[in-house]
DSSP file (Angstrom, degrees, kcal/mol; ACC not computed):
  #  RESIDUE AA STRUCTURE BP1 BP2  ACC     N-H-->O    O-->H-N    N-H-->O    O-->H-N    TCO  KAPPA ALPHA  PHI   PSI    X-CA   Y-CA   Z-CA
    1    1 A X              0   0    0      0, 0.0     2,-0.1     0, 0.0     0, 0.0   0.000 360.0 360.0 360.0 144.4  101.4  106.2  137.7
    2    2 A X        -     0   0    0      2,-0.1     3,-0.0     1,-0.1     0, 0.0  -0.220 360.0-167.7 -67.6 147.2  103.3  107.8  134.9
    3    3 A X        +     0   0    0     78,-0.1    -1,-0.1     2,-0.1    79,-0.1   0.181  56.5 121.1-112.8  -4.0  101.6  109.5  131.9
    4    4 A X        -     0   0    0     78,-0.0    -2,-0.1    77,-0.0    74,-0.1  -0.502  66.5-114.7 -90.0 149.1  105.1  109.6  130.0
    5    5 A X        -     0   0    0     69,-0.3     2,-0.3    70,-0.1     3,-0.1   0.161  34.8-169.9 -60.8-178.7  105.7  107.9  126.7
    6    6 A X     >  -     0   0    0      1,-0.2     4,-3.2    -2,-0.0     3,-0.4  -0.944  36.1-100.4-160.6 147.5  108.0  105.1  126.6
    7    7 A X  T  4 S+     0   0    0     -2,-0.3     4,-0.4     1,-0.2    -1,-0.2   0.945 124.0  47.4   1.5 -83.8  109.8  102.9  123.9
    8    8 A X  T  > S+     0   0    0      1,-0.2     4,-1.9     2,-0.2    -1,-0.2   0.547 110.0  51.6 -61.7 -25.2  107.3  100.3  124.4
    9    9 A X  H  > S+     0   0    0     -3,-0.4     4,-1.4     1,-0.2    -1,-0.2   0.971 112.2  45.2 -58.1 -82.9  104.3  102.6  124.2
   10   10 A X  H  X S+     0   0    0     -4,-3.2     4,-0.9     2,-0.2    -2,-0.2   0.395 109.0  50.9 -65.9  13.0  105.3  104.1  121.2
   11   11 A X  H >> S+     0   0    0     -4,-0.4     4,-3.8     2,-0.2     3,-1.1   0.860 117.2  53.7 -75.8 -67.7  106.4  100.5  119.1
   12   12 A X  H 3X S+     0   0    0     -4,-1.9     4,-0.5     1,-0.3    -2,-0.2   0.683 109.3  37.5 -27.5 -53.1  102.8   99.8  120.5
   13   13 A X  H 3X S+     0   0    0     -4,-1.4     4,-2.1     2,-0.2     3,-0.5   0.815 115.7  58.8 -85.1 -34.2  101.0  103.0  119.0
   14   14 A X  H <X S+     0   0    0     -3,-1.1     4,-1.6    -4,-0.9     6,-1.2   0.912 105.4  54.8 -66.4 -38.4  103.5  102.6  115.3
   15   15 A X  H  < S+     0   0    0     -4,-3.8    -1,-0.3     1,-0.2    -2,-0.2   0.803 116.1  28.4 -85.1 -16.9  101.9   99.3  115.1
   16   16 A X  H  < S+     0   0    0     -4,-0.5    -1,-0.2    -3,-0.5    -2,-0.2   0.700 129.4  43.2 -91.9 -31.6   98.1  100.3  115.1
   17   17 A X  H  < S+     0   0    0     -4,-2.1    -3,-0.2     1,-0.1    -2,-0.2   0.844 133.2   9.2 -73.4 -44.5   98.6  103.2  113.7
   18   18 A X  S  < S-     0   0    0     -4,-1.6    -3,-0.2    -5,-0.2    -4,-0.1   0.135  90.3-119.7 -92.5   2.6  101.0  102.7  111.1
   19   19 A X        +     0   0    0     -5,-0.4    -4,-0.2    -6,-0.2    -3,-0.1   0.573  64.9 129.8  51.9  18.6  101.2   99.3  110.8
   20   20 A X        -     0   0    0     -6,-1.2     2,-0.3    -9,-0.1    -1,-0.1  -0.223  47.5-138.9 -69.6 169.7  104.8   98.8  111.5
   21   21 A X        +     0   0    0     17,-0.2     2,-0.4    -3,-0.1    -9,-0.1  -0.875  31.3 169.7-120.9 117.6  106.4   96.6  113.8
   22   22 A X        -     0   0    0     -2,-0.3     2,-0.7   -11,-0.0   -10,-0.1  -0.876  30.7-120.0-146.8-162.3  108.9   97.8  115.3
   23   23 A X        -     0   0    0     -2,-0.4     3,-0.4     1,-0.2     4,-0.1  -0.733   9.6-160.5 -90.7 126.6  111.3   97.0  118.4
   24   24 A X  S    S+     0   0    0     -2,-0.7     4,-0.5     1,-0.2    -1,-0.2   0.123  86.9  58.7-107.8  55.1  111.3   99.1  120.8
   25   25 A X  S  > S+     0   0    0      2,-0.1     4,-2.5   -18,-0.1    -1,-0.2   0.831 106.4  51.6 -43.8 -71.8  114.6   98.0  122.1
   26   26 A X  T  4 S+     0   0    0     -3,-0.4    -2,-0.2     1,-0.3    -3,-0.1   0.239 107.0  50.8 -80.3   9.3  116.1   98.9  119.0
   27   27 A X  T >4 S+     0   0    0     -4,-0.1     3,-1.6     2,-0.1    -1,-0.3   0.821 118.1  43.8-101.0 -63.3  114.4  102.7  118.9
   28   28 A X  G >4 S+     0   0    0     -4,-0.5     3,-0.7     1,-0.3    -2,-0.2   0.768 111.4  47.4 -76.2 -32.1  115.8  103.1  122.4
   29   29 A X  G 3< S+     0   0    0     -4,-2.5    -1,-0.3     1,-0.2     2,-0.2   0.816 115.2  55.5 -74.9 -24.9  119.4  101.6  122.1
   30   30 A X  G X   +     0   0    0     -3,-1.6     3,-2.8    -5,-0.2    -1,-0.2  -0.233  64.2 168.7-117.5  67.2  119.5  103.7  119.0
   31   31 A X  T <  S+     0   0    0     -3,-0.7    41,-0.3     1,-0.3    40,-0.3   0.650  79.1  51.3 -47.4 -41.3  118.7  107.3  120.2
   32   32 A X  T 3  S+     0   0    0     39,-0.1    -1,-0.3    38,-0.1    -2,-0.1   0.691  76.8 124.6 -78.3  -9.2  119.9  108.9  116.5
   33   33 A X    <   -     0   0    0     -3,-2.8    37,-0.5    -6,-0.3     2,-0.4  -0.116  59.9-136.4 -49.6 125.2  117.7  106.5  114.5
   34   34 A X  B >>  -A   69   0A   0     35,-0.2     3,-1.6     1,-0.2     4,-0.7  -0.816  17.3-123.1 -89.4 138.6  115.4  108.6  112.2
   35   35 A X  T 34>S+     0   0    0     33,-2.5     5,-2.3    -2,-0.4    -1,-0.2   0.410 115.3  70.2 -29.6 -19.0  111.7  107.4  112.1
   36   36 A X  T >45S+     0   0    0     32,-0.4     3,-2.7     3,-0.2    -1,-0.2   0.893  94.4  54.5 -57.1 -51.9  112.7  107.3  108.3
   37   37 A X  T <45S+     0   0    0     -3,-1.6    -2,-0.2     1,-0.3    -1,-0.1   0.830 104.1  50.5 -54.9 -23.0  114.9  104.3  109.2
   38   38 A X  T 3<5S-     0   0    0     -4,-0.7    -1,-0.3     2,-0.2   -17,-0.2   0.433 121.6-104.8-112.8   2.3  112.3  102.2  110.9
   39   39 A X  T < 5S+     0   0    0     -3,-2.7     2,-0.7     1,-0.2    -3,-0.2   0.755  78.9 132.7 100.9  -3.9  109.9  102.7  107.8
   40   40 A X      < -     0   0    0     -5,-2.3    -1,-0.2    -6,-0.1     2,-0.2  -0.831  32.8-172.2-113.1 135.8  107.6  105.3  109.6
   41   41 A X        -     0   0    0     -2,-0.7     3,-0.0    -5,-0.1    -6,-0.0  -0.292  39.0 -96.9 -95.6 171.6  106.4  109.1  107.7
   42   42 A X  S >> S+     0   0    0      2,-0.2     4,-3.9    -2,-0.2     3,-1.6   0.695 118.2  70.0 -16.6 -57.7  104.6  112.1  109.1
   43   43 A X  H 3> S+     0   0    0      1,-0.3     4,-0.6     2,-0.3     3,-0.3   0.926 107.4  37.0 -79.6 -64.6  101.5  111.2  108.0
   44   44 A X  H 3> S+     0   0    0      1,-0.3     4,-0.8     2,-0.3    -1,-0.3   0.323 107.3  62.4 -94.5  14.2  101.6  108.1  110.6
   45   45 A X  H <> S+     0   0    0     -3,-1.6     4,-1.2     2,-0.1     5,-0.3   0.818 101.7  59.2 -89.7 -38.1  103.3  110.0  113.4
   46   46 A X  H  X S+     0   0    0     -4,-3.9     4,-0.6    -3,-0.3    -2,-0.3   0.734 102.8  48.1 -31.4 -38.1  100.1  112.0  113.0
   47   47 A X  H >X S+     0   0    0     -4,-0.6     3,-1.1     2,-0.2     4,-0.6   0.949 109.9  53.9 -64.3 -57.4   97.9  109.1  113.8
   48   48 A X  H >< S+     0   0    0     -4,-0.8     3,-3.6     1,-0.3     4,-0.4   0.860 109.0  45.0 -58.2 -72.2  100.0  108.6  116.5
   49   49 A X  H 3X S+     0   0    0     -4,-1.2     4,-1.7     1,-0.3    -1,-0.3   0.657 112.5  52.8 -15.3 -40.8   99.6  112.3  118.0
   50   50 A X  H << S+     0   0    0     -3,-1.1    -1,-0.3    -4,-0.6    -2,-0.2   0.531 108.1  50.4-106.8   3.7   96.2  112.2  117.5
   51   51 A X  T <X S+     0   0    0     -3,-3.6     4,-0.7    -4,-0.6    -2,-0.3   0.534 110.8  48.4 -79.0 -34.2   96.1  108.9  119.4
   52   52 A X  H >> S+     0   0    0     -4,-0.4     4,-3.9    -3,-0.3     3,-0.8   0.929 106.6  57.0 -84.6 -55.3   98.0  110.2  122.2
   53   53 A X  H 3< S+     0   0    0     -4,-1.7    -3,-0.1     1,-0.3    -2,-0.1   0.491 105.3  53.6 -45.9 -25.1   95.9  113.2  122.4
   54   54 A X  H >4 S+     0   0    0      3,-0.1     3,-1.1     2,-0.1    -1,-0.3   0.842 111.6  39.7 -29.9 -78.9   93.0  111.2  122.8
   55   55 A X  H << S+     0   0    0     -3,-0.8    -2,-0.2    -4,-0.7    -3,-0.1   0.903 120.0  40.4 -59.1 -45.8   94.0  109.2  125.5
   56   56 A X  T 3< S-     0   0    0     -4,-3.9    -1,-0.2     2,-0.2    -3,-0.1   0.382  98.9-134.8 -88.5  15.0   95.9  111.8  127.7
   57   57 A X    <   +     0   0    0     -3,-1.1     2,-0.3    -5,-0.2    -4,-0.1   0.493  66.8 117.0   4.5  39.6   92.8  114.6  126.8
   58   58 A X  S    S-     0   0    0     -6,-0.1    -2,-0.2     1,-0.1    -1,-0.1  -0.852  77.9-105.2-131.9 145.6   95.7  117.4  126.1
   59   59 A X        -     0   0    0     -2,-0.3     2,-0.4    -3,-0.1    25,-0.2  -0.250  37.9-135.0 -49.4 146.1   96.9  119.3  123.2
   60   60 A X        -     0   0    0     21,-0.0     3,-0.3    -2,-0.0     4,-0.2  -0.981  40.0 -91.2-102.8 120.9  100.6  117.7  121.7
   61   61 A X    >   -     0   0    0     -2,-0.4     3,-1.2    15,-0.2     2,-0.7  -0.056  55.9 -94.8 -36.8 129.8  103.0  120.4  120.9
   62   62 A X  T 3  S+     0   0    0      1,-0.3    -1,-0.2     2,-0.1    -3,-0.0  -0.200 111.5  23.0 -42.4 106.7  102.7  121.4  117.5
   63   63 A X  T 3  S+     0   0    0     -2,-0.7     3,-0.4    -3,-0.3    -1,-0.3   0.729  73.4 132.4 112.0  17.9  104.6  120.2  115.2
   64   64 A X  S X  S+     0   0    0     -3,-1.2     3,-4.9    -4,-0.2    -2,-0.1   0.965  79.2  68.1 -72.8 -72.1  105.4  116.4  117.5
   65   65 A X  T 3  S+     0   0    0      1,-0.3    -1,-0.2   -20,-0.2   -19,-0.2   0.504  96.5  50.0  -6.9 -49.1  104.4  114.9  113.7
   66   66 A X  T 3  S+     0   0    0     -3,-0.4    -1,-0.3   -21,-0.1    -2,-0.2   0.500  78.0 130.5 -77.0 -28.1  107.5  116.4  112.3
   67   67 A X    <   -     0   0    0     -3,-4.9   -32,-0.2    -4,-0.2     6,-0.1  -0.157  49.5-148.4 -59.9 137.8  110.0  115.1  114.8
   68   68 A X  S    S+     0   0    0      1,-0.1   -33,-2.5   -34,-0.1     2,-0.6   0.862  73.5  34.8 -65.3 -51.8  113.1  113.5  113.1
   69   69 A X  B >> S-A   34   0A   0    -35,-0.3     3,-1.0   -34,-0.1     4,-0.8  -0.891  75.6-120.4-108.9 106.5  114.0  110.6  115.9
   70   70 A X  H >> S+     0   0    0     -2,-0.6     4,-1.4   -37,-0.5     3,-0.8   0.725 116.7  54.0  25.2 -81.6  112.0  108.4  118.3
   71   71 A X  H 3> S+     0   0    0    -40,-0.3     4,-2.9     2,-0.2    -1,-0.2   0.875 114.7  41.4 -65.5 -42.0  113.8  109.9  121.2
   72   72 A X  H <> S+     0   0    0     -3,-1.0     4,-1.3   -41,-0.3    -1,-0.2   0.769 106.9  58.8 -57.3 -28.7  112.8  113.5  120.0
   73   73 A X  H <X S+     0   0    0     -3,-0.8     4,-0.9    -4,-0.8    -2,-0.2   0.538 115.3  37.2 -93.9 -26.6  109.5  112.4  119.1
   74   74 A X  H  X S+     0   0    0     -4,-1.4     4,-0.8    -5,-0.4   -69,-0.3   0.855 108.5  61.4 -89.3 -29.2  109.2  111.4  123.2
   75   75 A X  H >X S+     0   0    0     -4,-2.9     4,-1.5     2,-0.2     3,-0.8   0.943 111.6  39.4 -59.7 -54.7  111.1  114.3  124.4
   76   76 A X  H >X S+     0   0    0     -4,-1.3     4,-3.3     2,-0.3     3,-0.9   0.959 116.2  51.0 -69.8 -60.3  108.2  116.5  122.8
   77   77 A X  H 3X S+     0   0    0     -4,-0.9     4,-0.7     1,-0.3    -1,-0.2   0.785 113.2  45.0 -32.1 -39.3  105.4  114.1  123.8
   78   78 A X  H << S+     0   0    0     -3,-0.8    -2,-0.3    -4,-0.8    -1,-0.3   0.750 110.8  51.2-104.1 -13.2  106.5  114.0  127.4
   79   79 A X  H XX S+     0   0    0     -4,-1.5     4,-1.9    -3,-0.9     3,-1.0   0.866 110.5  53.3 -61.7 -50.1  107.2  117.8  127.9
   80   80 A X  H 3< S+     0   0    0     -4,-3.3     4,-0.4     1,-0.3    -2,-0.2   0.547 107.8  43.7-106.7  34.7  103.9  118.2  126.6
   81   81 A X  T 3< S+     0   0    0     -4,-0.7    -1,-0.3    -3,-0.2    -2,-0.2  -0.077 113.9  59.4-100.2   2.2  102.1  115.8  129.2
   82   82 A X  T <4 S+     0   0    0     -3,-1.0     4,-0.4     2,-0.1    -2,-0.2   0.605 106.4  44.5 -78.4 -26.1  104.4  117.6  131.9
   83   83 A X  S >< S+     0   0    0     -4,-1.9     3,-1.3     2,-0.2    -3,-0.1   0.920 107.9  52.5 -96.5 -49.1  103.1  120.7  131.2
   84   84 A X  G >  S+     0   0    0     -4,-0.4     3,-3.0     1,-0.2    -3,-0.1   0.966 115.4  52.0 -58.6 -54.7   99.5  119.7  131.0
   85   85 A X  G 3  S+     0   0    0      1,-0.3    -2,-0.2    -4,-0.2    -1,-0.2   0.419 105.5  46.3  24.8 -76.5  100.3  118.1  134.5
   86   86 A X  G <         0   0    0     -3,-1.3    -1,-0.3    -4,-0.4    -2,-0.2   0.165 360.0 360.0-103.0   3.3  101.6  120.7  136.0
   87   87 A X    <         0   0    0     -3,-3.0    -2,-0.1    -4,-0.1    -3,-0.1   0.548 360.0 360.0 -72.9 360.0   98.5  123.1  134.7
């Protein structure tokens, strides 16, 4: 079994965490979409980070909160669940 994020994962974690809904179809088909566009801040990618970090017990790169895009915001996530992983 996988520990890496996904779409569906994160739609999952914006919508208890931030209260969003959003699709995550429409995050994945649209790789440049800024987390602005879909309504979502810092503040509740924090939640989210501090949700993941929970779950997976591992540190999240610093600074994942900050990430611009979806797809950046999983590229960071899943590097750093590879890393813990491979530790």
């Amino acid at each position: 079994m996988s520990n890496a994020l996904t779409h569906t994962e994160l739609a999952s974690l914006i919508r208890t965490r931030a209260g969003i809904t959003v699709d995550p179809a429409d995050m994945e088909s649209r790789p440049e979409a800024t987390f602005e566009e879909f309504g979502i801040d810092s503040l509740g990618l924090l939640g989210i980070v501090g949700e993941l970090e929970n779950r997976h017990g591992a540190r999240i790169t610093a600074g994942a909160e900050m990430s611009r895009t979806p797809a950046e915001f999983i590229d960071v996530v899943n590097s750093s669940l590879a890393t813990k992983a491979g530790a």
